[in-house]
C-alpha beads as a LAMMPS data file, in Angstrom:
LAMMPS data file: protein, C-alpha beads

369 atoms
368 bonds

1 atom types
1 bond types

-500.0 500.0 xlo xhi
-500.0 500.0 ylo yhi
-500.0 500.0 zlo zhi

Masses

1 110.0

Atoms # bond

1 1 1 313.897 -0.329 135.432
2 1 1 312.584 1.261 132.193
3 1 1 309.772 3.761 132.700
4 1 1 306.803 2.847 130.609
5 1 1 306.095 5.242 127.148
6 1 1 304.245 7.401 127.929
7 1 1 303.779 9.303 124.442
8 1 1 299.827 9.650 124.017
9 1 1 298.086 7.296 121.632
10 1 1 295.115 8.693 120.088
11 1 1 291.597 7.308 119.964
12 1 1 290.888 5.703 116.625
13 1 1 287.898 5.503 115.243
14 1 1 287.764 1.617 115.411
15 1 1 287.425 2.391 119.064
16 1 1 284.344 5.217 118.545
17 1 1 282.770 2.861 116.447
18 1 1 281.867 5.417 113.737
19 1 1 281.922 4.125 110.365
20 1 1 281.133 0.120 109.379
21 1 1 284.585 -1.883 109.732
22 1 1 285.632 -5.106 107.675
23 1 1 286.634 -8.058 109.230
24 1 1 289.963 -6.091 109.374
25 1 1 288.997 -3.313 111.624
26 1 1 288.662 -1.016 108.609
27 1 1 286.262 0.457 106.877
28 1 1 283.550 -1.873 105.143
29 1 1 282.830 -1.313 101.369
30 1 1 278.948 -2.236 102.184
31 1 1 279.037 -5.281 100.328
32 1 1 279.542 -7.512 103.621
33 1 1 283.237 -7.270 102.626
34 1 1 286.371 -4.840 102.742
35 1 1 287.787 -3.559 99.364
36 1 1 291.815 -3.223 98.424
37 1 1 293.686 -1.502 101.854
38 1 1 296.898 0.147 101.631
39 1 1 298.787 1.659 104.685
40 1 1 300.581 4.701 104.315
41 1 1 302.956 6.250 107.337
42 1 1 303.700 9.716 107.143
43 1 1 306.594 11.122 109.194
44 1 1 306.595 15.036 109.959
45 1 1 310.016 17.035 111.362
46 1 1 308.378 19.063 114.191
47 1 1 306.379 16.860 117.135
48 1 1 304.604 20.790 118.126
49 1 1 303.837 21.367 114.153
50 1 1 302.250 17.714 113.905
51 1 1 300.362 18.430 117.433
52 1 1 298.583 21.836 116.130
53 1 1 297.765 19.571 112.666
54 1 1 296.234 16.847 114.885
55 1 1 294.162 19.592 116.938
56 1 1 292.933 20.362 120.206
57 1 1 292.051 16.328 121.245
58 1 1 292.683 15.543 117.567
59 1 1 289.878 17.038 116.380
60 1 1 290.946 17.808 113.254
61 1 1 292.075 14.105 112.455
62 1 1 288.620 12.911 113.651
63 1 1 287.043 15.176 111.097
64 1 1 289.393 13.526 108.414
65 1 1 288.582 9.916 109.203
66 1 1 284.919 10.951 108.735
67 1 1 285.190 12.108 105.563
68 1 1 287.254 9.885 104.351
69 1 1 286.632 7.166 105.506
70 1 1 290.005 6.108 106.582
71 1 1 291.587 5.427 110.266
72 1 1 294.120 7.378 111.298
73 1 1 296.538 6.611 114.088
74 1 1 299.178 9.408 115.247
75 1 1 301.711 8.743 117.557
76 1 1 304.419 11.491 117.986
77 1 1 305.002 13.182 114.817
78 1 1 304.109 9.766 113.279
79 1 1 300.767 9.645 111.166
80 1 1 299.577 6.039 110.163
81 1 1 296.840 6.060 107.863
82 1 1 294.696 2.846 106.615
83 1 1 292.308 2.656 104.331
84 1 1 291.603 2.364 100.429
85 1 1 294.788 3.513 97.709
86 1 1 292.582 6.380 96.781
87 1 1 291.314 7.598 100.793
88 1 1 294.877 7.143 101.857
89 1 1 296.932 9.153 99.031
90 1 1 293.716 11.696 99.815
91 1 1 294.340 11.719 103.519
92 1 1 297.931 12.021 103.463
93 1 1 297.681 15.252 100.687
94 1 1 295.166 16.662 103.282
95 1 1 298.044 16.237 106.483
96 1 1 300.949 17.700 104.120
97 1 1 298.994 20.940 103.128
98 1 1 297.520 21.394 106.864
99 1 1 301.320 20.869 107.700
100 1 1 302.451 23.175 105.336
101 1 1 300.376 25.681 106.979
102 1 1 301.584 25.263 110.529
103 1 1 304.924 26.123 108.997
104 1 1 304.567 29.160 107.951
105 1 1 303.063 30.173 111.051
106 1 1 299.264 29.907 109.678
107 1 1 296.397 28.703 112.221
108 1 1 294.095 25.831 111.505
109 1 1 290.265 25.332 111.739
110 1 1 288.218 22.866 111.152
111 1 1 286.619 25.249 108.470
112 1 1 290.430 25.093 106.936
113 1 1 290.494 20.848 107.126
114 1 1 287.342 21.311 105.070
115 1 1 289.034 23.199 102.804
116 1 1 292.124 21.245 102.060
117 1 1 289.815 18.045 101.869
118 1 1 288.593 20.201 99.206
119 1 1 291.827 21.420 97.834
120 1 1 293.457 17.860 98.201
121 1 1 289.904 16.286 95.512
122 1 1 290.076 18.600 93.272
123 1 1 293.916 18.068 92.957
124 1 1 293.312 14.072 92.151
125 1 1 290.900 15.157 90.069
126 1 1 292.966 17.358 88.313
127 1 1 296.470 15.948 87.882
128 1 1 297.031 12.261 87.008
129 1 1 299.199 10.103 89.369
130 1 1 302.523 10.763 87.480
131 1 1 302.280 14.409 88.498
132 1 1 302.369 14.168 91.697
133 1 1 304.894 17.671 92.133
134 1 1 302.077 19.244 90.571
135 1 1 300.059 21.224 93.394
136 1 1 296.061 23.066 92.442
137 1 1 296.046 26.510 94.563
138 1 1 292.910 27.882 95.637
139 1 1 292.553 31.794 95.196
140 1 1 293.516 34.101 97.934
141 1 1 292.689 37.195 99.329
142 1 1 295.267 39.568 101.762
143 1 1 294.508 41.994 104.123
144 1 1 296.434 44.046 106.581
145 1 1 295.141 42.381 109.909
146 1 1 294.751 38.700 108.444
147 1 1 297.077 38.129 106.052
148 1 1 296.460 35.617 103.283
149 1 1 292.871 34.136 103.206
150 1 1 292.818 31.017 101.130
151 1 1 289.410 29.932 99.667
152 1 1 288.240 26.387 101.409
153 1 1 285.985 24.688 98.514
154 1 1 285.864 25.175 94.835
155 1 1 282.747 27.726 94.801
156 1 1 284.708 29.846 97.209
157 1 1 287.822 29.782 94.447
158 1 1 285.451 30.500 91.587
159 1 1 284.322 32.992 93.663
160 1 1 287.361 35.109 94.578
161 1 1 288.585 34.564 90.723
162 1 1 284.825 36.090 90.035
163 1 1 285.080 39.050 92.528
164 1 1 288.650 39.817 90.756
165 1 1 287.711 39.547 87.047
166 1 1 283.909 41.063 86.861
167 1 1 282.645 44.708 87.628
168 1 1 279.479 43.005 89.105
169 1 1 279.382 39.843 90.634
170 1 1 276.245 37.946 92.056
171 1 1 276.533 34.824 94.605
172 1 1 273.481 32.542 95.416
173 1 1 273.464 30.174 98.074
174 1 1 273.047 28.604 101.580
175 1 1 274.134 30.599 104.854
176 1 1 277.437 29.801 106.041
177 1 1 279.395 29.505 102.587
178 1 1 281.049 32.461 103.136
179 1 1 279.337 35.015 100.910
180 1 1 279.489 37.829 103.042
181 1 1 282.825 36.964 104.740
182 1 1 284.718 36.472 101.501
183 1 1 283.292 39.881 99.988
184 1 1 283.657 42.003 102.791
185 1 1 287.279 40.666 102.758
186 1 1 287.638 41.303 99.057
187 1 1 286.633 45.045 99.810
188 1 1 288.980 45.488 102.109
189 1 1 291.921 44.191 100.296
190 1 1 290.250 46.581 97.371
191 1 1 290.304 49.782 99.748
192 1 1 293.860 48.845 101.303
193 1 1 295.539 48.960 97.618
194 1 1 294.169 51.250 96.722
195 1 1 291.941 50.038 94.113
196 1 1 288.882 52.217 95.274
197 1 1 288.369 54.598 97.461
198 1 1 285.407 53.987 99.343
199 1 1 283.741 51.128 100.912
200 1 1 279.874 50.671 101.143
201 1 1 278.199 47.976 102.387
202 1 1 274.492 47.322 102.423
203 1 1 271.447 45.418 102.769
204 1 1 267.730 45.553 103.110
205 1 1 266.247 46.651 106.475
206 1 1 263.935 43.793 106.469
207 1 1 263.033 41.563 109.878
208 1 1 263.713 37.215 109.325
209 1 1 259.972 36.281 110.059
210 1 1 259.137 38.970 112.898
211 1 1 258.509 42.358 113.680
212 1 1 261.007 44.075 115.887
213 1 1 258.480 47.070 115.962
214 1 1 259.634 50.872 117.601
215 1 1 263.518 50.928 117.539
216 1 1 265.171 53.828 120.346
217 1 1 267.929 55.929 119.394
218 1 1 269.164 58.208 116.562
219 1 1 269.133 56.882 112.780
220 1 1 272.326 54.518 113.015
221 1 1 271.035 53.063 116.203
222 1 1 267.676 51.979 114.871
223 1 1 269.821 50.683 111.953
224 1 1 272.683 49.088 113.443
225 1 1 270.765 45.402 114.368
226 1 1 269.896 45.110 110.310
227 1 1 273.712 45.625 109.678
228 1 1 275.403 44.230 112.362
229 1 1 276.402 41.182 110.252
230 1 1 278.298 43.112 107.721
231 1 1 279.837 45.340 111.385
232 1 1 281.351 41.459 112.301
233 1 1 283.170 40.665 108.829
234 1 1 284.129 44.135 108.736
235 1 1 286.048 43.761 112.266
236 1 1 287.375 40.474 110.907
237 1 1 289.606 41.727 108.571
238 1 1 290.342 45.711 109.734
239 1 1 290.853 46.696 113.418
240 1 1 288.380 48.561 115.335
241 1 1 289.830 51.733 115.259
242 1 1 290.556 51.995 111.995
243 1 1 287.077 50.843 110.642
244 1 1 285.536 53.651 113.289
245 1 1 288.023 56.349 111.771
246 1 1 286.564 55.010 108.316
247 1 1 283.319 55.793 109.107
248 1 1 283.902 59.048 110.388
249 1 1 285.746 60.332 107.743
250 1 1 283.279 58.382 105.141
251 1 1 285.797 55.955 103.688
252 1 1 283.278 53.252 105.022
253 1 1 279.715 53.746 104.936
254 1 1 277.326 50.731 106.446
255 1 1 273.893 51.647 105.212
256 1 1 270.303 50.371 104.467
257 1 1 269.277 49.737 100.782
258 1 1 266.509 52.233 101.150
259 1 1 269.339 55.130 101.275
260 1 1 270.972 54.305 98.031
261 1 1 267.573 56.220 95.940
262 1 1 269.561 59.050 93.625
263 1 1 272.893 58.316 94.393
264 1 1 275.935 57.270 91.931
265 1 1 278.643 54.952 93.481
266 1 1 282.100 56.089 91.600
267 1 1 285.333 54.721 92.751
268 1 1 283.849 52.316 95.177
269 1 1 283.309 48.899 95.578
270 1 1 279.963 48.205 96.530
271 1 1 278.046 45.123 98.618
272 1 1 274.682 44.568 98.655
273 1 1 274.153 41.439 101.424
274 1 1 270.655 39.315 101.826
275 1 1 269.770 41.025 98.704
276 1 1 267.142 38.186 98.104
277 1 1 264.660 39.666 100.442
278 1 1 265.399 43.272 97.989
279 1 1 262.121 43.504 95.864
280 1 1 262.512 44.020 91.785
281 1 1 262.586 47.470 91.421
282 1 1 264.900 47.844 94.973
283 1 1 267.170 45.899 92.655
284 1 1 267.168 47.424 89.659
285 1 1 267.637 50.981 92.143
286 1 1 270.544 49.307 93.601
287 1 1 272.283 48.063 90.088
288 1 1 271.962 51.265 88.689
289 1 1 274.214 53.223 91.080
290 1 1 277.088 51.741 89.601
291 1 1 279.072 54.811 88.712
292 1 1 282.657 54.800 87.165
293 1 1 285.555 52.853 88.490
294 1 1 283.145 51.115 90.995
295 1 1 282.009 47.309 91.401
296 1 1 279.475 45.768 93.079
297 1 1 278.933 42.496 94.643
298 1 1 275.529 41.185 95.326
299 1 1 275.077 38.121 97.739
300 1 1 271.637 36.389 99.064
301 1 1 270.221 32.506 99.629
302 1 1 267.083 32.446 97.579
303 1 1 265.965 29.930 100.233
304 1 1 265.875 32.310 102.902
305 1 1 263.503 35.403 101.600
306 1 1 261.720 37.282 104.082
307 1 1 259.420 39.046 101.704
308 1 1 255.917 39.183 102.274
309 1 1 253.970 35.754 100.616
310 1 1 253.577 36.092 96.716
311 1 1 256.549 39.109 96.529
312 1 1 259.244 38.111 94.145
313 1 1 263.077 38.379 95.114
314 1 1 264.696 40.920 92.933
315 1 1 267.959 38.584 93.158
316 1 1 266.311 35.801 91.290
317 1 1 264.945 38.055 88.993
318 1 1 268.180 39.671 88.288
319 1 1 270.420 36.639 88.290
320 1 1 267.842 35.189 85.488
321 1 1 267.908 38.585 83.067
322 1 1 271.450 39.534 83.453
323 1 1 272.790 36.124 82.704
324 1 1 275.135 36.347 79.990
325 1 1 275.393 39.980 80.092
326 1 1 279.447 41.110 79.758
327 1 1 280.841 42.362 82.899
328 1 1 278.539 39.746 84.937
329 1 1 279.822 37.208 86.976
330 1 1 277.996 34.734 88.839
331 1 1 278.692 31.915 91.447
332 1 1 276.493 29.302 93.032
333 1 1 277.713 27.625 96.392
334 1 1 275.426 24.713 97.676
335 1 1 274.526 22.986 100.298
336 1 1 278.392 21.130 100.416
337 1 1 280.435 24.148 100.638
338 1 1 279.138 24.925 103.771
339 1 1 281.775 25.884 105.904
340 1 1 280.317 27.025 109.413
341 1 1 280.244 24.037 111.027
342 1 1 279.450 20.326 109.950
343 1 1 276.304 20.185 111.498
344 1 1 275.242 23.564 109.716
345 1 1 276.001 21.759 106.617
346 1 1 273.791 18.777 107.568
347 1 1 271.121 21.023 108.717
348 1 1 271.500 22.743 105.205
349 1 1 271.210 19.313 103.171
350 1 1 267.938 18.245 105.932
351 1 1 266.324 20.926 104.659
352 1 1 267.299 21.010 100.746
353 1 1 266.410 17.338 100.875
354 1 1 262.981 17.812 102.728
355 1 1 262.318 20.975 100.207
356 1 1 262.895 18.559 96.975
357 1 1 260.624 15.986 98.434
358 1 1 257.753 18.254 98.422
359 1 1 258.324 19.709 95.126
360 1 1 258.303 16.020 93.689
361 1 1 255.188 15.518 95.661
362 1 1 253.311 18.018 94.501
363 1 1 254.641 17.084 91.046
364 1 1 253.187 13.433 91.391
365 1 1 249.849 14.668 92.558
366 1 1 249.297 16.874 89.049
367 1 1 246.885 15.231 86.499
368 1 1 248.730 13.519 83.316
369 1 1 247.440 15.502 79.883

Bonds

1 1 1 2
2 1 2 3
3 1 3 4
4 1 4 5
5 1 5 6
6 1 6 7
7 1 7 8
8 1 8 9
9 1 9 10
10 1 10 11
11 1 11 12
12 1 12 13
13 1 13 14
14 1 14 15
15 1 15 16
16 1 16 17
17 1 17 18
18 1 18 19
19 1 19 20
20 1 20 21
21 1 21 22
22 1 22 23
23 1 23 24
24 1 24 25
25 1 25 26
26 1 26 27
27 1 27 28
28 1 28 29
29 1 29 30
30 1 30 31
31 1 31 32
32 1 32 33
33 1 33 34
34 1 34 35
35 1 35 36
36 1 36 37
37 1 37 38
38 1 38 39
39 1 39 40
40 1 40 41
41 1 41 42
42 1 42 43
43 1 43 44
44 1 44 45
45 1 45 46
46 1 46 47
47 1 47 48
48 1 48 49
49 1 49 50
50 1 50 51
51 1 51 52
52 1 52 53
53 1 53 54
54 1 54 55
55 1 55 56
56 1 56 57
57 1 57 58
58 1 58 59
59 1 59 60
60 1 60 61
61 1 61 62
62 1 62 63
63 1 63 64
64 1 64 65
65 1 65 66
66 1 66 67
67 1 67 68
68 1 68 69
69 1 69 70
70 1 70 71
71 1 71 72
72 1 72 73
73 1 73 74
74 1 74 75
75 1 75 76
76 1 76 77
77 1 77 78
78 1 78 79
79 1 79 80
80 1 80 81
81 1 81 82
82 1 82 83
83 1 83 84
84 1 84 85
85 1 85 86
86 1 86 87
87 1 87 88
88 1 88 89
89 1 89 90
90 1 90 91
91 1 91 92
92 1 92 93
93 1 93 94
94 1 94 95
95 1 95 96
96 1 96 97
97 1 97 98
98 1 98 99
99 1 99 100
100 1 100 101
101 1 101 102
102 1 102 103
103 1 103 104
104 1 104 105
105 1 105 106
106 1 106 107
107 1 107 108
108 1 108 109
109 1 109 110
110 1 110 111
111 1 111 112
112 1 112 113
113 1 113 114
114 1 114 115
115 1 115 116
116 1 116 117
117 1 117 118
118 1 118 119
119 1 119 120
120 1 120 121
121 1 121 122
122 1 122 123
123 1 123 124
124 1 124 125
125 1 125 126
126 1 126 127
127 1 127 128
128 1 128 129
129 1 129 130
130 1 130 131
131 1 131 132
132 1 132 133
133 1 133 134
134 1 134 135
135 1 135 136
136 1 136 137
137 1 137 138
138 1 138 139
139 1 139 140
140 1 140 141
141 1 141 142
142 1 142 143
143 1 143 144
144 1 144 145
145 1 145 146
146 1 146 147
147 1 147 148
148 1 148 149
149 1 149 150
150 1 150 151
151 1 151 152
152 1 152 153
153 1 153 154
154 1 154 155
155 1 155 156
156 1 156 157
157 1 157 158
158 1 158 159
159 1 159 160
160 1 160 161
161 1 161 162
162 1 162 163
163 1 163 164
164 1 164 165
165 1 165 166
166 1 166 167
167 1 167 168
168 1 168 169
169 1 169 170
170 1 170 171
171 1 171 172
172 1 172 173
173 1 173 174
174 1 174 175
175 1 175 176
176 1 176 177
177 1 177 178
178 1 178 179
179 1 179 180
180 1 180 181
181 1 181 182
182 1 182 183
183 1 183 184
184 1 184 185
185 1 185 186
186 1 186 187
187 1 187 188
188 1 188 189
189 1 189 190
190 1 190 191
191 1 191 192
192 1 192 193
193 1 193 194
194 1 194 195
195 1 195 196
196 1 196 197
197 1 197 198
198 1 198 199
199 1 199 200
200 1 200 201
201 1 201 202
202 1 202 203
203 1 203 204
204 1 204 205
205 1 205 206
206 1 206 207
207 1 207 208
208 1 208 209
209 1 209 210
210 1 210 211
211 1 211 212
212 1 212 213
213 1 213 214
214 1 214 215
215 1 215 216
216 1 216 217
217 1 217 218
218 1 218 219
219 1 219 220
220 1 220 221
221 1 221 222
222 1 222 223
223 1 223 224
224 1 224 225
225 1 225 226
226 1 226 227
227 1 227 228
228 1 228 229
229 1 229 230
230 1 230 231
231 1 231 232
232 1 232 233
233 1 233 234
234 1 234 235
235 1 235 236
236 1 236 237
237 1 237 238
238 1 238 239
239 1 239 240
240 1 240 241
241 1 241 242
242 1 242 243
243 1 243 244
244 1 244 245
245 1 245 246
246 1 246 247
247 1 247 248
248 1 248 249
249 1 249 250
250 1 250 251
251 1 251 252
252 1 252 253
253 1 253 254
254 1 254 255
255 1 255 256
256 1 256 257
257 1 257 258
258 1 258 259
259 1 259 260
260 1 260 261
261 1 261 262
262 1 262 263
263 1 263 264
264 1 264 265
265 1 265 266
266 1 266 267
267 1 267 268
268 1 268 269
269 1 269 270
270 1 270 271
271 1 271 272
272 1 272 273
273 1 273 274
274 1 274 275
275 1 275 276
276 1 276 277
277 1 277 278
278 1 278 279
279 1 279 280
280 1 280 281
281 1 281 282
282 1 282 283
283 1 283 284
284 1 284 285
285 1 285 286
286 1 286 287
287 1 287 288
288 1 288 289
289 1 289 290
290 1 290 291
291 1 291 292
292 1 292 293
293 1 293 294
294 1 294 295
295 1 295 296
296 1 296 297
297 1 297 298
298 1 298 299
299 1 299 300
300 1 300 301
301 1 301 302
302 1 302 303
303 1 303 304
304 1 304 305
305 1 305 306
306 1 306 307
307 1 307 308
308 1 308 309
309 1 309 310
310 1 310 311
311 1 311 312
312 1 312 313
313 1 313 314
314 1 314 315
315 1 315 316
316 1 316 317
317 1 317 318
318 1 318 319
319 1 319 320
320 1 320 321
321 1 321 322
322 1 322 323
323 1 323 324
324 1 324 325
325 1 325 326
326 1 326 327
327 1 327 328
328 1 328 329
329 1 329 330
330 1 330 331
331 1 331 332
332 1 332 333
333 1 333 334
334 1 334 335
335 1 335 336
336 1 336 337
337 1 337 338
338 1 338 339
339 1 339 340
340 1 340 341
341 1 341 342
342 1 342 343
343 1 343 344
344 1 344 345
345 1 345 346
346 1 346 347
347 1 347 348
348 1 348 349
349 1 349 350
350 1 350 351
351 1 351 352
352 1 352 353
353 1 353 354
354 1 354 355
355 1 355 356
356 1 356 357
357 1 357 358
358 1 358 359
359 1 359 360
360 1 360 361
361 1 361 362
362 1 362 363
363 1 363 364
364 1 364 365
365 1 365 366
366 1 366 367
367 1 367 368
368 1 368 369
């Protein structure tokens, strides 16, 4: 008697009843109907490659049919995708570059399915249909421990191309777009080449909304909660010993902006994080250490400043006068290059959306002249 297969079917999202279906069990197009379908089957060569594309319970196919909008069924190393010409040929770019990864030995996140969705848009967008050997790469950056770090959305490309073009860069936007992360990575793959000698990293020792009051310990212990952000990129991309032997020897200095008074920065590459809670003349303090053969890169989310009511950010202020200025680079992310975590990104838009309703409240309640 044949045994029964017993490869695993995954759980489509037909069955978890996510988006609106058609009459055909795919997804509506809102008019009460279902638009053109197409089916596309996509056959990979290794069943343990296609497993670590699927992810842990197939997470990171769920993800896709979400924002797609398509329904995906795997079986084996068998991907059948349904949905619109344009979702499907989308979908199945998305599978090919996360499969592409696997193969040469590269992990996948769900931060990196975000970022081939990404990838995989601005490629249609791009290229017309005939090209289709035609392939958009996103920016990189490479680093002893990690290896190649690809940028995930098109800010974070604009901003890598920024970092490696300008001698001062500034980058506005919501947390988790991977400001910091990307920067401190960038300085690391400066120092390993090379291309500076020293690496210092800084912000302003200011508390988010509270006051932490007395702090124990010596100087870098009553310091060390301000910074320890910039500590956990920094341990992303060098091992612990070596950033500890950095600091000992000076090659790495973590420090608050309030030490940076007199100094000149030469042969270093500079990063000032949560700079928009740095008042105007902290900021212009901070620009004008830039010493020869240096760069700096200045991050903060305008959204987020901690400085006391009626106290402008020195980060708008600088953005807004230095616009335009040679040698100044400057990148936006918003609220949809979040890569955290998807409900960080919805959390982001709650709040962006709730902030804009206010302002055009306030704008209806003004007299007409």
């Amino acid at each position: 008697m044949k045994s029964p297969d017993r490869t695993p079917q995954r759980r489509s999202i037909r069955d978890a009843g996510l988006p609106a279906l058609g009459p055909d069990g795919l997804p509506a197009d809102g008019l009460g109907g279902a638009t053109e379908r197409t089916e596309v089957t996509l056959a990979f060569g290794d069943n343990r490659l296609t497993s670590l594309v699927l992810g842990q319970y197939d997470q990171n196919i769920a993800k896709l049919e979400r924002r797609l909008n398509v329904v995906a069924n795997a079986n084996g190393n068998h991907i059948v995708l349904k949905g619109t010409p344009e979702a499907c040929d989308h979908a199945r770019r998305v599978l090919e570059a996360l499969y592409g990864r696997v193969q040469g030995g590269e992990s996948i996140t769900p931060g990196d399915v975000d970022g081939a969705i990404e990838e995989g848009a601005l490629q249609a967008s791009l290229f017309p249909k005939e090209a289709v050997n035609e392939r958009l790469v996103f920016d990189e950056i490479r680093t002893r421990k990690r290896g190649a770090v690809k940028a995930r959305t098109v800010a974070q490309d604009l901003y890598l191309r920024a970092l490696k073009k300008y001698e001062l860069v500034f980058a506005e936007g919501p947390a988790g777009t991977g400001k910091t992360w990307l920067a401190v990575g960038h300085a690391v793959s400066l120092l390993e080449r090379g291309a500076v000698e020293r690496l210092i990293l800084s912000r302003p020792a200011v508390e988010a909304g509270e006051r932490l009051g007395f702090l124990p310990g010596d100087m870098r212990e009553k310091i060390d909660p301000y910074l320890r952000p910039i500590y956990d990129a920094l341990n992303e991309f060098m091992d612990a010993r070596t950033v500890e032997r950095g600091m000992q020897t000076g090659i790495i200095e973590v420090a608050p902006l309030a030490f940076m008074r007199g100094r000149t920065l030469s042969n270093a590459v500079v990063l000032l994080d949560e700079a928009q809670n740095t008042t105007s003349m902290q900021m212009k303090m901070m620009l004008t250490r830039l010493g020869e053969g240096s760069r700096m890169i200045i991050n903060g989310d305008p959204s987020q400043t901690d400085l006391p009511p009626g106290q402008k950010s020195g980060l708008t202020e600088a953005v807004n006068l230095l616009s335009g200025v040679e040698g100044v680079g400057h990148v936006k992310f918003r609220e949809g290059d979040v890569v955290r975590h998807d409900l960080v990104r919805r959390i982001v838009q709650a709040y962006d959306k709730a902030s804009r309703d206010a302002q055009e409240a306030r704008e209806a309640q003004k007299p007409n002249r």
